[in-house]
Every structure is written in structure tokens, then in C-alpha cells.
KOLNUVO-826922 format. One record per residue (C-alpha): residue in three letters; x negated, y negated, z negated. Coordinates in pm, whole numbers, plus 50000, padded with zeros to 5 digits. Example, Ala and Ser with C-alpha at 12.3 -4.5 7.8 and 13.67 -1.06 7.14 Angstrom:
REM KOLNUVO-826922
ala487705045049220 ser486335010649286 
REM end
This chain:
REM KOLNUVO-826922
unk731517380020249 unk729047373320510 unk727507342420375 unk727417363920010 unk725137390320219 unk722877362520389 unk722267346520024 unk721477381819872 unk719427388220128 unk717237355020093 unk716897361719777 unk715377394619830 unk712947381920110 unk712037354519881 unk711737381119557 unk709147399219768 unk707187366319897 unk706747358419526 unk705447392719416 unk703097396519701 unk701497358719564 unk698387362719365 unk697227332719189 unk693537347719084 unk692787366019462 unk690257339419540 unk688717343819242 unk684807347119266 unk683157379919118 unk682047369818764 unk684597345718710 unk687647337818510 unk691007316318597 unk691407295618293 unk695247297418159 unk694987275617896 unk694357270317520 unk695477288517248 unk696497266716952 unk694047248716773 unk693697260716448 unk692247238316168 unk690567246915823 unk689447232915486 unk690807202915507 unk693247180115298 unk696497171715464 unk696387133315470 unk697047105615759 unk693447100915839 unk693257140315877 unk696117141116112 unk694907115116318 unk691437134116328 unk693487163616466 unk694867139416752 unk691547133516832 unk690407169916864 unk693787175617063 unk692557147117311 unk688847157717328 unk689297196417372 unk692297197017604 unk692097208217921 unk694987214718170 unk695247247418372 unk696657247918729 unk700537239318697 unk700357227118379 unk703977219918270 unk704287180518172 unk700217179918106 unk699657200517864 unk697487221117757 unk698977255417641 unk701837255917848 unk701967262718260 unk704457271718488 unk705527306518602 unk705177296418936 unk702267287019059 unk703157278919421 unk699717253919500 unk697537275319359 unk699307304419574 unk698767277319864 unk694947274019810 unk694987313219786 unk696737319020100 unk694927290320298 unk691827278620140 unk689607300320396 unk691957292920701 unk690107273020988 unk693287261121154 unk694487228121118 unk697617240420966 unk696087256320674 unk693727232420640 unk697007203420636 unk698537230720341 unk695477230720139 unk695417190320185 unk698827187120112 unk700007218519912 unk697267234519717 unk695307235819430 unk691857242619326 unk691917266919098 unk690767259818733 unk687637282218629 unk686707291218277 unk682677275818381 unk684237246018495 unk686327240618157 unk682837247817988 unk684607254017615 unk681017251017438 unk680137217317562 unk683337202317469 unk683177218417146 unk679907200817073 unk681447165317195 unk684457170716956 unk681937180116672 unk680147143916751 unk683847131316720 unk684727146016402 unk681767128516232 unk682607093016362 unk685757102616122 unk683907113915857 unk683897149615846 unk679997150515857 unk679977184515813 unk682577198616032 unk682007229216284 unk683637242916578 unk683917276316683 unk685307288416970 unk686277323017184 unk687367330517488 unk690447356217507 unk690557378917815 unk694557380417937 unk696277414718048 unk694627404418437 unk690967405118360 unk690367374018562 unk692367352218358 unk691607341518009 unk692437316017718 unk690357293517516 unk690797296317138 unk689177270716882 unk688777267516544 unk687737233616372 unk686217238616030 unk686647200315940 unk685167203215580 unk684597177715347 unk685707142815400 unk683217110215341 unk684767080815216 unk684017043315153 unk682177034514813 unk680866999614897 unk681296976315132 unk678466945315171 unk678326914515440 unk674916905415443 unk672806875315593 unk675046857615679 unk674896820015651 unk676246805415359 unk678406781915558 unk680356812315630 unk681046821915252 unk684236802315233 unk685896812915593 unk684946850215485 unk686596844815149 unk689756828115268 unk690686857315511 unk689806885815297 unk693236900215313 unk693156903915629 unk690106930415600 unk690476962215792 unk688186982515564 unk688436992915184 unk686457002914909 unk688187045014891 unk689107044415250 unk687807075015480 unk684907065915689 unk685967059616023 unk683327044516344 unk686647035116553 unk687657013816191 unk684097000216131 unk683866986416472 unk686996968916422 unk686246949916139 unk682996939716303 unk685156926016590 unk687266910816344 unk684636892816183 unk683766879716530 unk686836870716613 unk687216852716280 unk684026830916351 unk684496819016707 unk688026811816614 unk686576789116364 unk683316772116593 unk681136790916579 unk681156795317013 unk677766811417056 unk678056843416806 unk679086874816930 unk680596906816698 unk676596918716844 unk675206901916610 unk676006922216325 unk675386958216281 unk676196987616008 unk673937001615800 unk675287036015648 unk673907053615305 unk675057081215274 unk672407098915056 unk673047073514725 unk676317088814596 unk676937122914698 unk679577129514935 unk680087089414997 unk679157061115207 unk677757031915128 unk678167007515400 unk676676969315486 unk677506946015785 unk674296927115817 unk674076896616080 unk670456904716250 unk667606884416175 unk666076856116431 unk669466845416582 unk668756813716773 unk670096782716547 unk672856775316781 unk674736809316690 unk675496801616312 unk676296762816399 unk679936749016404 unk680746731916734 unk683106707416818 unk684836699217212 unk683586665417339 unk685116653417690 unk687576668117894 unk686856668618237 unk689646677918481 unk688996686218834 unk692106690919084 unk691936702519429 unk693816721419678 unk690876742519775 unk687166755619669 unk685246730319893 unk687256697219858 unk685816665919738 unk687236642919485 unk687196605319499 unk690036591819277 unk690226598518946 unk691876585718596 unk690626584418257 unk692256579717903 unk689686582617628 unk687866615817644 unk689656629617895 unk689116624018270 unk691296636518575 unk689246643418890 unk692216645819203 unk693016632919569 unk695516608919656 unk697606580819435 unk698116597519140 unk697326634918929 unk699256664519064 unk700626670918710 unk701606644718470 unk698856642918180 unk701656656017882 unk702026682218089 unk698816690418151 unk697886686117762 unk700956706917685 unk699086737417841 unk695896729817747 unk694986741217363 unk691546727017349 unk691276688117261 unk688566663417272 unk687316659616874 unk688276692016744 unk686936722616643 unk686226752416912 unk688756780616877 unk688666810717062 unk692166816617004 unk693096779817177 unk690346786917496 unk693016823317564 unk696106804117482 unk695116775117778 unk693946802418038 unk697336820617945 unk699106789718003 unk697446778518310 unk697916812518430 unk701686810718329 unk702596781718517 unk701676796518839 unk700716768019001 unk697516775519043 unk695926801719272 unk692326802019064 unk691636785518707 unk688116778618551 unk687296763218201 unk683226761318119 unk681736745717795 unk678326732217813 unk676596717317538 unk675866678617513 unk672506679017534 unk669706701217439 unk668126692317097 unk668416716816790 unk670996693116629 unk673966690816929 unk677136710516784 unk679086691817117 unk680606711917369 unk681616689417699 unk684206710817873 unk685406714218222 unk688526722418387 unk688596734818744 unk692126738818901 unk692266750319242 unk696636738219291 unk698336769919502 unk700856764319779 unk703386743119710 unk706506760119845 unk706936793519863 unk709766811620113 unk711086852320063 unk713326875120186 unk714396905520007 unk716486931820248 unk718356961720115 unk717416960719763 unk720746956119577 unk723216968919747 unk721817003419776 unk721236999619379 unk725326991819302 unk725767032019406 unk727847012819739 unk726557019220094 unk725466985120297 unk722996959020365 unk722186927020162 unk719926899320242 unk718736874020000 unk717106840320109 unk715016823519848 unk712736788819865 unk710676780519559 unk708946747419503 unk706476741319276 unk705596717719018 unk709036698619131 unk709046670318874 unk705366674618807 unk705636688018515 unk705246720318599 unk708486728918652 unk709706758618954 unk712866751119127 unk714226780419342 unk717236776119598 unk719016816719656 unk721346829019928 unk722606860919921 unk724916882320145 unk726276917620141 unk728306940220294 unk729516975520125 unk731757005320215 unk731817031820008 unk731957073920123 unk733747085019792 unk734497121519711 unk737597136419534 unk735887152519236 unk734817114719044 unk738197101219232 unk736097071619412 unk737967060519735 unk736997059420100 unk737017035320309 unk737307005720143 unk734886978820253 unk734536946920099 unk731876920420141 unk730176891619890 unk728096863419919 unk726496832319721 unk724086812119611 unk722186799219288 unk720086768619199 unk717446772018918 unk715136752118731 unk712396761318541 unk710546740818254 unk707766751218113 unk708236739617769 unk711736738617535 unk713656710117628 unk716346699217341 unk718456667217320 unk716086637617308 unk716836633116975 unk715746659816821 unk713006674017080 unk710116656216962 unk710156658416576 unk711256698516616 unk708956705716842 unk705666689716660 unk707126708516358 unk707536740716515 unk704096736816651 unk702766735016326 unk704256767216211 unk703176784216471 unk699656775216404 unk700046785916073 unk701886813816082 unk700306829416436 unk697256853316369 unk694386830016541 unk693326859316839 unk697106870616888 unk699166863317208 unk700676835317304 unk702716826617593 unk704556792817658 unk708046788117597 unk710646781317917 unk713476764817972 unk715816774518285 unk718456754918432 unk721226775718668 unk723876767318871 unk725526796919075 unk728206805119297 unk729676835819366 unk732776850819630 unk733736889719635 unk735986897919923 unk737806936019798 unk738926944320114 unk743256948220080 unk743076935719738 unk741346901419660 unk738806876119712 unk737616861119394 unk735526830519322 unk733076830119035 unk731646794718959 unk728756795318688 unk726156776118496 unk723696780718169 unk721206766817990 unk718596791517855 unk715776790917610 unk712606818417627 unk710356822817403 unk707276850517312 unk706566854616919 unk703736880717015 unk702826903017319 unk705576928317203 unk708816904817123 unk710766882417354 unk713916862017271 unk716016846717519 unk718966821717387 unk721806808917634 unk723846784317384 unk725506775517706 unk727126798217999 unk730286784618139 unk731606802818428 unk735036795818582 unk736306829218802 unk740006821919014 unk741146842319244 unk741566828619619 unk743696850419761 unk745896880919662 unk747386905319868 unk750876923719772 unk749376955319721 unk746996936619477 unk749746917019272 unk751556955219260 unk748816966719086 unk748636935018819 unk752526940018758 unk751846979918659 unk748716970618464 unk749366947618221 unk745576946618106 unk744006938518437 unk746476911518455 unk744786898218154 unk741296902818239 unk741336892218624 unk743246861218550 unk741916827718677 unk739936814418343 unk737356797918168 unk734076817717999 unk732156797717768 unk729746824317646 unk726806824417397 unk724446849717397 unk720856858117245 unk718396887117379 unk715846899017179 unk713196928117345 unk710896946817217 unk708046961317438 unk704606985517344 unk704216988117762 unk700846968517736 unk699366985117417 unk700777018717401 unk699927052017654 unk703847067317516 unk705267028417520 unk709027023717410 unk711256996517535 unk714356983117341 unk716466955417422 unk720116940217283 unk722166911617381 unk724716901917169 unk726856874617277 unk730546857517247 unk732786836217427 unk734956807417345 unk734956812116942 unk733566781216949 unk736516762717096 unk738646780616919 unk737516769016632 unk737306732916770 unk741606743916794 unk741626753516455 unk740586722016320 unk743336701216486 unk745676726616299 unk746136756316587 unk746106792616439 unk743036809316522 unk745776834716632 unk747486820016870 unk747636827417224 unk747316802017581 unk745086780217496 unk743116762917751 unk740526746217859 unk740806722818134 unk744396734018183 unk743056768818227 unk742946801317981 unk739356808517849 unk738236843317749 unk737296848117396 unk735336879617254 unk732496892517123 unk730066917817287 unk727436939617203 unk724906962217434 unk721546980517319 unk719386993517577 unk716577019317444 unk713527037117695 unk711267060417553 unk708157071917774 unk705867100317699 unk702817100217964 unk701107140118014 unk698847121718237 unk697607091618396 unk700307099318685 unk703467121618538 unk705297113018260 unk708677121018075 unk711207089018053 unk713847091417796 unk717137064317818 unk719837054617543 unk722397029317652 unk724627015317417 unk728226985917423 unk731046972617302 unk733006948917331 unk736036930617120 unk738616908417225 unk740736886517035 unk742596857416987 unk742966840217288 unk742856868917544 unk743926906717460 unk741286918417733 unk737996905617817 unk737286892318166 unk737346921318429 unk733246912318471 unk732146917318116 unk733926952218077 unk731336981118117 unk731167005018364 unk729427042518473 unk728157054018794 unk725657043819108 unk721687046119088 unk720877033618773 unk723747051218544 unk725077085718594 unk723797090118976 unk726277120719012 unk728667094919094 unk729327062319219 unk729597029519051 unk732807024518816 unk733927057318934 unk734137077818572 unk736237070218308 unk737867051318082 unk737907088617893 unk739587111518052 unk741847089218254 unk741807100918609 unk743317077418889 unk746597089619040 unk745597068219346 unk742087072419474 unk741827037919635 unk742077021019275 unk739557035419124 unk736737008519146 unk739006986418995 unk740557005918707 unk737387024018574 unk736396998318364 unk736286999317928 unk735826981817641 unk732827008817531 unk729687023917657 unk727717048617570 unk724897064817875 unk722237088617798 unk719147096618077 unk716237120018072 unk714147119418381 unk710557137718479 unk708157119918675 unk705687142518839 unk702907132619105 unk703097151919351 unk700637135719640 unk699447105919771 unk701897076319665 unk704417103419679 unk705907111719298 unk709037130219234 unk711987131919017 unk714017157018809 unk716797141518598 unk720167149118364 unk722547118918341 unk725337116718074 unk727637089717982 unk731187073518017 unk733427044617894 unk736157039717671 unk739197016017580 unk739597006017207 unk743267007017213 unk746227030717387 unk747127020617728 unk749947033417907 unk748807031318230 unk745567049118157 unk746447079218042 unk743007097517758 unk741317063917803 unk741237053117418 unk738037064717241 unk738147091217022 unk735547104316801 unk736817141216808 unk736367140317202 unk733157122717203 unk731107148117382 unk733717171317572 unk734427134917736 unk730757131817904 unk730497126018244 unk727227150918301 unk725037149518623 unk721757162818736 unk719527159219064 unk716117151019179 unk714447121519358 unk711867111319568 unk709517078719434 unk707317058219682 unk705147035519520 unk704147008419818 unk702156986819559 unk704276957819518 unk707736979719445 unk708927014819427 unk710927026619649 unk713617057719559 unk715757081619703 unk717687101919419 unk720417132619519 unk722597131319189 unk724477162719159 unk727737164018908 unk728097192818638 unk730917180318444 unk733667157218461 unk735957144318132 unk739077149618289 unk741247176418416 unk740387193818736 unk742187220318729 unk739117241418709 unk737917263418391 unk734907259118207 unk731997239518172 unk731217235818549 unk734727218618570 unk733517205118964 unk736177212819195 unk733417217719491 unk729677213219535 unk730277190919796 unk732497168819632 unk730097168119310 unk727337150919457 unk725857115519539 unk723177098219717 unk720977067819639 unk718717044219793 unk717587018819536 unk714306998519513 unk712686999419104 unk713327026318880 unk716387032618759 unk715017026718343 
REM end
């Protein structure tokens, strides 16, 4: 009763503290807090593609965000405008406090003179005509709110008639170029019909650039073309002509062709060369017995060749690779012609390499443990050589150690107290090419080559295909339970199509996990489980898998992210059974005298980001698997099943602490090893706002859980049903603290739990049994999606 009156009372105190806040009191006679825009409203126009993309760029060019702005916009802000009641309460202290609270807390406030409505008016009318809408006006008012010293902006954009394309000419241009021009007309950004558009027109002419110094000519530049525009010929059209100027030096419309190949290596700026090597045209410059890199190598990276014909697209490709490779701290290529006489089309070139330090040594402290959703410390040990064959290759040597204990809570049924430890290591190699059996490699690859020449746009991305080698070893020590060995290696394949798609293909990823050591109360768990004695028996994986990813992070201001992995395990051996007459069916077959897992899996990971400003931004996250197992095994391995909880899940809750369902553990202590399913599905939505400095915050809502596929007796409501989809959502809020430090982010996020899918005894939505057992704590490094 007491505690009801202090709340109440709080609440009152704070009530009053609100109403006595005045966002417009520092408000200077004659002027008005501007509160935002009304909406645009737009006029006699016809709906089309090109208009609605006009409309975007009147939305861009007259927005303006008031103080508090909710997500960036425009027309919305918040109720509560706590720093501009800061600057308002402060700005004209003289004490260091309220100077710290202005610094720290406050807000200028927005005026209506500052927002200037007529001048931006006038710079979106400028922008209406570079799409064609010559004749467009915009009006505008401003709208006085209920307090006289706040007011809206209201405009209206008369867009009018809309000017379209009625001929298109390329003009004085050298005949030479007929042919080239002719060949790629498809590929034209500009049609007769099409509305008249500056932002279009300018791309063509950089097309037409692009085309040409992908194709020789080195010395032109998309500047030495330029539009002229008739628009007086045919009413209400545009006549338009891309004329190359006149009196271009000769060496502009000339064809040239790469000469020698001069390759300097050193291991800094001022070092002098004396040994060198030379086959043909090409001559390596370097200190010591022989070339850093091997010359394949070196030619494998480099796009440019002696003899052939100067290609933009080739001089990005072999900074892109040289950058890639990162063995070098600074890269230089420079063409300079032969000689000087009005007939040289030869460009010598020169490659300056400055080679970066060989080895490189890191330690990474608390990153991943904190990120599991488990409390402890982990250290990872890494040494990276470089260039370890010469070929370019990166070989990196891990060690890693942790230590965990976990301070579970009765409402998710996580357990206390039980501490466990792991530690490893991993060997990598990393080739920066595609390395296939012998046989095969060189034929495939100079035909895949050639495809890729054809098929890849000339100025597009390109980024060189790797090769990894890994060999890994693993030991988890479950305090009570276990200690289990994981043994591991894989062969994988990446590869870039285009700045947007990745695919990564492991034909090859054997592990081997046994377990060391079992404890009674472990082997009493296995006897009541049936399916954990399936998938944490000692057994082969020989798994497939192929990722493909999608990215618009480097191109788009609202990018979207979207990844999926499917993969499968030991269908291959199985069928290698099948032929020597065993059923596909049947059941214990091995592989070195040991069971291997067979299934096949399937995850899709989706992030959609919507950026309000150059520093907030709203992150949306879909997270999608499933997996099937058959044949040989009636449960996947224990590793591969999916799980919900910890930082980068449902943060409400700790890792593999909700689900299967509705299945709730009867024993607390089991619960990081039973909450495990055969499904997934995880939903995220997560604000982002700035708040000061490299300080940014967090507000979030986390749904998700697991299922099984089929009944199990000893999990009670853990099959997946369809009718209980929803009702079976794990639901979690919370907010977070972000610290960007430059290199990583580092974040702090207080998950708080709203809903669990089981039975706690507890009516209604809010189904938590206590606040303090519905909530969890993080410490992770990266964000979470």
C-alpha cells in the first residue's frame, strides 16, 4: 500500500513538472517555433512512375524536421519535447551545470526564419524542371497553431505539364566510334517518348564515357560531350543532342593500347631496387633473390596486359584486386604514353606496390561470450601471415578460451549456476583464386573467365574469387553433464557476381563430435530422452552447404540484407550405400565405424533498414529454419538444431532458454540442453536514435521460438502447430545503449519479457510471473542484425 502511494505520488510530481514545461518560452518576439509540415499536396499532374518519383524529390527538397521529430520526419514530432524543454530551462543559465544540460540535453529550437519556406520553395521549383515539369509552381502558407508562436508549413506543387523526349542525336563524334555506339545501343538509358529527366541525361552521358574508355579511348572524359535542349521546335517536347565539343586534342578520340609492364616492389616509400626479372614486356623491380609474389599470381590480379587494348573496367578490377589481397599497405598504377609524337596510341604502365607487414598478431577479449546471452570472459589469440606460399595466400593460426556461468530466472526456466567452460583452435588458409582438382582447374577456369568477360557489364564490380582451407578443433566442458569434442574441416569456395550478390559453396565439411566424458546424471537424461540420445551421439557430419547473400548496403540509403544457406549432410554417402544394394531406409550405417548424421536444412535471414537521417534509423529482422532428418538418423546432431534467446535473438531471455513450443522444463537445470527444435521462426524491430556524441540508443520488440516436427513424449506442446503459431511467441521488449568506438560497436541491451508460450499460471497477455524474473541483460560487441 505504501509503495502504491509513493508511485501515485511520483506520478503527480512528475504530471506537474511536465505541465509547467514550455517548449516556445524562449521564443524571441516576432518569431514562430516551426512544428512541422502539413502534407504536401500536388496538382495537375498525371499519375505515372516518373511523376511519383518527382514527388520523392519534392519530399526530399522541402522537408524539414522540427525539434523531436519522431524517426526524421517531417510532419510528425513527439509529445514530449524534453531537449527543447532543456534549452528552455537552461539556455540562459551561466553555471556550469546548465551550461553541461544545454551541451548534453538540449535543443535549439527550430524557427519558422530559419526553415525559410520561400527559398526552398524556389530550389524545389529549379528541381521540378530538371524533371520536366517546366512549368511547375509552388505555393506555399504558413498556418498559425492554437499557441500563436508555433506554426506549420503548407505547400502546394502545381507540377503542370510534363516535357518529354522527341529526338535523341549523338553528334561529332568520330566516326571510329560509329560501330562501338551501334553495338551497345541496347544498353541506352534514354528513349525517344521518355520524360525529360537532367539526373537521366547525365547518365547516359556517363555511360557513353564509360563505354569509350572501356574500349581505349584513355584520354576522353563524359566532359567532353554536352546537351543541347530544343525545346521551342515541337510544342510541349524536347529535342535533345549529345554533341562531343569541338578542338579536343587528337589524343582524346585515339584508341590506345598497354605497352610494358613495369613492376616495382618494396617494403617502404624510400627503398631502392637493384634486382629485378623480366619476361617479355613485363619487368619485376624487387630486393633480394627472388619477387615477393610469384608472377601467375601477380598476373592473376592484374587485368591490364602488355598488347591489349586499355579498359577502364580492367584498370578498377586490378586496383580492386590489389586492394583485395591485402598485402599491400599502398598500391599505385600510372600510364604514360610512349613517347610524344601525334601518332603514339602506347601506354607504358607502372605498378608501384609498397608490400605491408608480413605477420600480423590480435587479441580479441570479451566479445563472444557476452554475445551467447552467458555471463564470462573469452580470449581469442590469432597470428596471420601473409602471402604464405607467395601466392597471395593468408594463413591464420586461432586460440580461443571461455569461461560461462549463467544467472537464470524462473519465468524462461534457464538454470543457475551451472558453469561450464570451452576452448579451441582453428587453422585457415586463404587462396586468392578457385582452386579445383588439377584436372579440371585450368580448362574451367580459362572458360569461366571468358564468360565472365562476356557476360559482366564492362564498368560493373568485380571482386576475386577465394578459396579457404579450415581445420578446427573444438572441447565444451557442461559442467555435471559432459565434455564433448568437436573435430572439423571444409573446403569452401567464394565468389562475387556483382557488388550486391555473394555465393559461398562448402562441397566439403566433415566434422566428427564424441563425447569424452559423461557423468550419471548426464546418461539419466539420454535414457529419458530418446531424441537427445540420437542427436548427441558420437558421429560423423559430412555436410554440404551453399550461401547465397544479397546486399543494397553500398548503393542504397534504406538498404536490405537477405541471406540463406541451405545445406545437407551425408545424402551423399547414402547414396554411395544405395548403390551396393542398402535401402536408402535403413538405419546404422557408418562411416569409419561410426554413425553419420544425415538431413537437410534450411535458414533465411532477412534485414530491412529505413534511415530518417544520416544518424537514426529503423532496423527491421525476419529469421527463418528448418530442418529434416531422415534415413540414417531420426534427429539431427544436437549442434545443427536451432535455438532462441541471448543478445542477438529474443534478448528477454537467455540463449536456448524458450521453447520447443510450449514445452516448459520440469527441471530448471536442463534447460540449455533441451530447448532445442527442428524449426525457427524470430522476428526483430529495433530503433536506432542518436542521441549524443558516439552515444546512440536503442528501443526494440523481439518475437520468436522453436519447434519439433514430430510428437515427443518427453517434451510435452513442443510439435509445431499452425493453429498455435502466434499464441506460441516468445515476446520481449527493452532498450539499449550503442557505443560506436570506430573500429566496433559496443552494446549494452536490458531485454524485458512480455509473453511466454507456456503455462505460467498467470492470466492474460502479460503471462510474466514477475518483473524481475522477466528480464535480461547483455553485453555484446556488433549489432545484434
Amino acid at each position: 500500500m505504501r509503495r502504491n502511494k509513493y508511485s501515485i505520488g511520483l506520478l503527480l510530481m512528475l504530471s506537474l513538472l511536465l505541465s509547467a514545461c514550455s517548449s516556445t518560452s524562449g521564443i524571441p518576439e516576432g518569431e514562430q517555433l516551426f512544428t512541422g509540415l502539413k502534407k504536401i499536396e500536388y496538382t495537375n499532374y498525371e499519375k505515372s512512375e516518373h511523376a511519383v518519383a518527382t514527388q520523392e524529390e519534392m519530399e526530399y527538397a522541402l522537408a524539414s524536421a522540427p525539434n523531436g521529430a519522431l524517426f526524421g520526419s517531417s510532419y510528425y514530432r513527439s509529445p514530449f519535447q524534453f531537449r527543447l524543454w532543456v534549452w528552455n530551462a537552461f539556455s540562459k543559465s551561466e553555471s556550469k551545470f546548465g551550461k553541461w544540460m544545454v551541451r548534453a540535453f538540449g535543443s535549439q529550437p527550430k524557427l519558422m526564419s530559419r526553415v525559410n519556406p520561400e527559398l526552398r520553395a524556389l530550389v524545389a521549383e529549379s528541381q521540378l524542371k530538371k524533371f520536366g515539369y517546366f512549368n511547375g509552381k509552388i505555393a506555399h502558407s504558413i498556418i498559425t497553431q492554437d499557441n500563436p508562436k508555433k506554426a506549420k508549413v503548407a505547400y502546394t506543387v502545381n507540377m503542370g505539364h510534363l516535357w518529354t523526349l522527341d529526338s535523341i542525336q549523338y553528334v561529332n563524334f568520330p566516326p571510329s566510334t560509329d560501330s562501338l555506339m551501334r553495338s551497345h545501343e541496347p544498353e541506352r538509358l534514354i528513349r525517344r517518348g521518355d520524360p525529360f529527366s537532367v539526373p537521366k541525361l547525365e547518365a547516359e552521358r556517363q555511360r557513353v564515357g564509360m563505354l569509350f574508355r572501356d574500349n581505349g579511348y584513355y584520354y576522353y572524359k563524359p566532359g567532353d560531350a554536352s546537351y543541347l535542349a530544343d525545346t521551342v521546335n515541337v510544342p510541349g517536347k524536347v529535342q535533345v543532342r549529345l554533341q562531343m565539343a569541338d578542338s579536343l586534342e587528337p589524343r582524346v578520340t585515339r584508341k590506345w593500347y598497354i605497352g610494358t609492364l613495369k613492376v616495382n616492389y618494396r617494403r617502404s616509400f624510400m627503398e631502392q631496387l637493384g634486382d629485378s626479372i623480366r619476361r617479355r614486356r613485363i619487368s619485376v623491380h624487387f630486393n633480394g633473390r627472388r619477387p615477393p609474389l610469384r608472377m601467375g599470381a601477380l598476373l592473376h590480379d592484374v587485368k591490364l596486359r602488355p598488347g591489349r587494348l586499355y579498359s577502364y573496367a580492367n584498370e578498377q578490377a586490378t586496383n580492386a584486386n590489389l586492394l583485395n589481397t591485402g598485402l599491400y599497405s599502398y598500391t599505385s598504377l600510372q600510364f604514360v604514353p610512349r613517347d610524344s609524337s601525334l601518332t603514339c596510341d602506347t601506354l607504358d604502365m607502372r605498378l608501384d606496390l609498397v608490400l605491408d607487414k608480413p605477420y600480423d598478431f590480435y587479441i580479441e577479449a570479451n566479445a563472444k561470450g557476452k554475445t551467447t546471452g552467458r555471463l564470462g570472459p573469452e580470449l581469442v589469440l590469432g597470428l596471420t601471415k601473409r602471402n604464405a606460399l607467395r601466392g597471395g595466400e593468408k594463413l591464420d593460426i586461432k586460440l580461443n578460451g571461455s569461461y560461462e556461468w549463467t544467472t537464470g530466472h524462473h519465468a524462461e526456466g534457464s538454470s543457475s549456476g551451472i558453469n561450464s567452460y570451452e576452448y579451441g583452435g582453428s587453422v585457415s588458409l586463404l587462396f586468392p583464386r578457385l582452386v579445383t582438382p588439377q584436372s579440371l582447374f585450368r580448362s574451367w577456369q580459362r572458360n569461366l573467365s571468358r564468360r565472365q568477360r562476356a557476360r559482366r557489364p564492362r564498368h560493373e564490380f568485380y571482386q576475386t574469387p577465394t578459396t579457404t582451407l579450415k581445420a578446427s578443433m573444438q572441447i565444451l566442458n557442461r559442467a555435471s553433464y559432459f565434455k564433448r569434442h568437436v573435430i572439423s574441416g571444409e573446403l569452401t569456395y567464394d565468389y562475387w557476381t556483382s557488388a550486391r550478390s555473394h555465393h559461398s559453396f562448402s562441397p566439403l565439411t566433415l566434422s566428427y563430435q564424441y563425447m569424452h566424458s559423461r557423468t550419471a546424471e548426464f546418461l539419466q537424461l539420454l535414457e529419458q530422452n530418446p531424441y537427445l540420445s540420437v542427436s548427441m551421439r558420437d558421429q560423423f557430419v559430412p555436410k554440404m552447404s551453399y550461401t547465397y547473400t544479397y546486399s543494397t548496403a553500398a548503393t542504397s540509403r534504406n538498404p536490405i540484407t537477405w541471406s540463406s544457406t541451405v545445406s545437407e549432410a551425408g545424402n551423399v554417402l547414402a547414396a554411395s550405400y544405395a548403390l551396393f544394394g542398402e535401402k536408402w531406409s535403413a538405419k546404422d550405417k557408418t562411416m569409419f565405424k561410426n554413425p553419420f548424421a544425415q538431413f537437410f536444412k534450411v535458414e533465411t535471414d532477412f534485414t530491412k533498414e529505413w534511415r530518417f537521417s544520416e544518424r537514426s534509423s529503423l532496423v527491421g529482422h525476419l529469421a527463418a529454419g528448418a530442418i529434416f532428418s531422415y534415413g540414417n538418423a531420426a534427429q539431427p546432431p544436437y549442434y545443427e538444431q536451432f535455438y532462441i534467446g541471448g543478445a542477438n535473438s529474443v534478448r528477454a531471455f537467455n540463449v536456448r532458454s524458450v521453447g520447443p513450443g510450449k514445452y516448459f522444463p520440469s527441471n530448471s537445470k536442463l534447460s540449455y540442453i533441451e530447448q532445442i527444435g527442428d524449426l525457427k521462426f524470430q522476428a526483430n524491430l529495433e530503433y536506432r536514435p542518436h542521441l549524443f556524441g558516439s552515444l546512440y540508443g536503442a528501443l526494440f520488440l523481439d518475437a520468436g521460438n522453436v519447434w519439433s516436427m514430430h510428437s515427443d513424449d518427453t517434451r510435452q506442446g513442443a510439435k509445431f502447430e499452425a493453429k498455435s503459431f502466434l499464441r506460441q511467441m516468445a515476446l520481449g521488449t527493452g532498450v539499449g545503449l550503442r557505443y560506436d568506438v570506430g573500429m566496433f560497436v559496443v552494446r549494452l541491451d536490458w531485454g524485458i519479457g512480455l509473453h511466454v508460450p507456456y503455462d505460467t499460471g498467470k492470466g492474460g497477455f502479460y503471462n510474466i510471473p514477475s518483473f524481475r524474473d522477466g528480464q535480461s541483460l547483455h553485453l555484446a560487441v556488433g549489432y545484434p542484425f
